[in-house]
VMD Tcl script that draws the C-alpha trace (Angstrom):
set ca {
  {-29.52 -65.52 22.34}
  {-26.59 -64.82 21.12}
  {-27.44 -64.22 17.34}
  {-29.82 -61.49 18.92}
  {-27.47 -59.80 20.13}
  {-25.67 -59.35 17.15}
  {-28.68 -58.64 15.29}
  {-29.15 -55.75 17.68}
  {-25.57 -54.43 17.11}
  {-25.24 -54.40 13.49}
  {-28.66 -52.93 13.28}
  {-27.48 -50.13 15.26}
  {-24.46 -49.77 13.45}
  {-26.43 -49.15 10.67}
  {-28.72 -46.88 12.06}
  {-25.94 -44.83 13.56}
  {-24.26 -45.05 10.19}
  {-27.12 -43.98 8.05}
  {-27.96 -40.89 10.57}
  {-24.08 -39.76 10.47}
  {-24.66 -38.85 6.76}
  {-27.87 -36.41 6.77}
  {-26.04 -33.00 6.77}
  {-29.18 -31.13 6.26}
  {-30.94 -31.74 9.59}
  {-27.32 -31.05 11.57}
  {-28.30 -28.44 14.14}
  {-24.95 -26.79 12.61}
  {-26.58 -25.72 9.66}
  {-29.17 -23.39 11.67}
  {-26.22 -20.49 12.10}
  {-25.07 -17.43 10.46}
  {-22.97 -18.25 7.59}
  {-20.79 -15.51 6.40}
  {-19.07 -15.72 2.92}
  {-15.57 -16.36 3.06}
  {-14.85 -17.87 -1.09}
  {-16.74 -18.40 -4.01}
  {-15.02 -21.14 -6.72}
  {-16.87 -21.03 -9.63}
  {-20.19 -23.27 -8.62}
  {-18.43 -23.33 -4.55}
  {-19.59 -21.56 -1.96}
  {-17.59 -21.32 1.13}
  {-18.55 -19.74 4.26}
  {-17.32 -19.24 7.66}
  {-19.67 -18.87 11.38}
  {-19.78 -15.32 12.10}
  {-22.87 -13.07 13.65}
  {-24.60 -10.98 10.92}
  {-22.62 -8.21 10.09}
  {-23.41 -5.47 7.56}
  {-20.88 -5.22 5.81}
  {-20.49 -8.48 4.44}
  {-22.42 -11.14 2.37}
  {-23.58 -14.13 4.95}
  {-27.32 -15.97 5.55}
  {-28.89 -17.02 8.19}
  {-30.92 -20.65 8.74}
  {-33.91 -20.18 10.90}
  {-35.54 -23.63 11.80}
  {-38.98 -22.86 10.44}
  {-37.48 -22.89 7.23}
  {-36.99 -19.11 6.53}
  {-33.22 -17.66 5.74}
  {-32.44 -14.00 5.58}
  {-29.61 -13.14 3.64}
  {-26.95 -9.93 3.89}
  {-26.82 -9.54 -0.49}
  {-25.36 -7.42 -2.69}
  {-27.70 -5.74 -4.71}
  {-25.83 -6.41 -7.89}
  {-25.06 -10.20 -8.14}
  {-22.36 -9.79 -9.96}
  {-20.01 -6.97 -8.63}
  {-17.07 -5.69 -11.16}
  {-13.56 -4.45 -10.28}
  {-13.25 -1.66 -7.32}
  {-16.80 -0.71 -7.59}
  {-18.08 0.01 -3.57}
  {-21.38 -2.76 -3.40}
  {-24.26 -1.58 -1.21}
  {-25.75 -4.99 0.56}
  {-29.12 -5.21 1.63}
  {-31.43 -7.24 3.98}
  {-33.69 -9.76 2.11}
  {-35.82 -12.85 3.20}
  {-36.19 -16.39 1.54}
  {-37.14 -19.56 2.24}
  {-35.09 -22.67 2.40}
  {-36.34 -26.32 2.66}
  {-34.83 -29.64 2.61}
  {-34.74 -31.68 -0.70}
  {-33.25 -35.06 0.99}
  {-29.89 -35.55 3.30}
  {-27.73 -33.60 1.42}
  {-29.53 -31.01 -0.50}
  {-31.46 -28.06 0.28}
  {-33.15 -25.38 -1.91}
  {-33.25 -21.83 -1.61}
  {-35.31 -19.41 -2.94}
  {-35.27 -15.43 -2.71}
  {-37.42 -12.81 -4.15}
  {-34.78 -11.46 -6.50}
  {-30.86 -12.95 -5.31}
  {-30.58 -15.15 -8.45}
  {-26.81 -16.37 -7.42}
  {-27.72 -19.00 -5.01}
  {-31.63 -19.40 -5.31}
  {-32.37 -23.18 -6.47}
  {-30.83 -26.83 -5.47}
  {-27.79 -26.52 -3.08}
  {-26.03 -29.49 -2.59}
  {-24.70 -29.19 1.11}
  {-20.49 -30.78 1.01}
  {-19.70 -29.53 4.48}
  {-21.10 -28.54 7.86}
  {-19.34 -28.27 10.55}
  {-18.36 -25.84 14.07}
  {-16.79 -23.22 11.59}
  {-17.79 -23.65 7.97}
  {-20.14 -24.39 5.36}
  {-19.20 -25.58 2.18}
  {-22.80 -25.32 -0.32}
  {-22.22 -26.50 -4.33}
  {-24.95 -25.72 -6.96}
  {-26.54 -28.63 -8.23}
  {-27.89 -26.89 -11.41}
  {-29.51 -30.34 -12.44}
  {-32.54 -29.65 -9.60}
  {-33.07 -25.95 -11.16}
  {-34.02 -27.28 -14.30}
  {-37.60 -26.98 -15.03}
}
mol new
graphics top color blue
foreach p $ca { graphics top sphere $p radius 0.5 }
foreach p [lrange $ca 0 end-1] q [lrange $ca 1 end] { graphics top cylinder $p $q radius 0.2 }
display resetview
């Protein structure tokens, strides 16, 4: 009797363990994200409704994201950047990756390796390994 009951509590453990880890099926990940840093390959963003004037996405569950983009990816110096509405598609890759794929927003379409989700932020790395063709 007893070594069932163990049994059942290290199992569970383990279950509960192995379930803390997947941070691409966290409810938290189905928000609007808006933009807060970019570090090279990082992208940081904060919860925040979808506002025009700044860069953000939005999760939906059925795995479609609309995204507040600049129409130039690569804006230089002072230069005033008009952003624009677009759709995508996002879809899970395994626990901790996701791709993302718009029509014509090259900067973050392909394998996103999710670091962070959580209440306030969203911390997505570019895993340039799964764009490879």
């Amino acid at each position: 009797m007893k070594k069932s009951i163990y049994t059942f509590i290290i199992s569970t453990f383990a279950c509960i363990t192995v379930n803390s880890q997947n941070k691409v099926d966290n409810p938290l990940l189905l928000h609007t994200w808006k933009l807060n840093k970019i570090d090279l390959i990082t992208y940081t963003f904060k919860k925040n409704g979808f506002d025009k004037k700044f860069i953000g996405f939005k999760f939906k569950k059925n795995g479609k994201i609309i995204g507040n983009v600049a129409q130039l990816s690569c804006p230089v110096g002072g230069f005033k950047v008009k952003l624009e509405r677009i759709t995508g598609v996002w879809k899970k890759v395994n626990d901790t990756m996701i791709t993302i794929e718009f029509p014509y927003f090259t900067a973050i379409s392909g394998g996103n390796i999710v670091e962070k989700v959580n209440e306030n932020e969203l911390v997505i790395r570019r895993n340039f390994r799964l764009n490879k063709k």
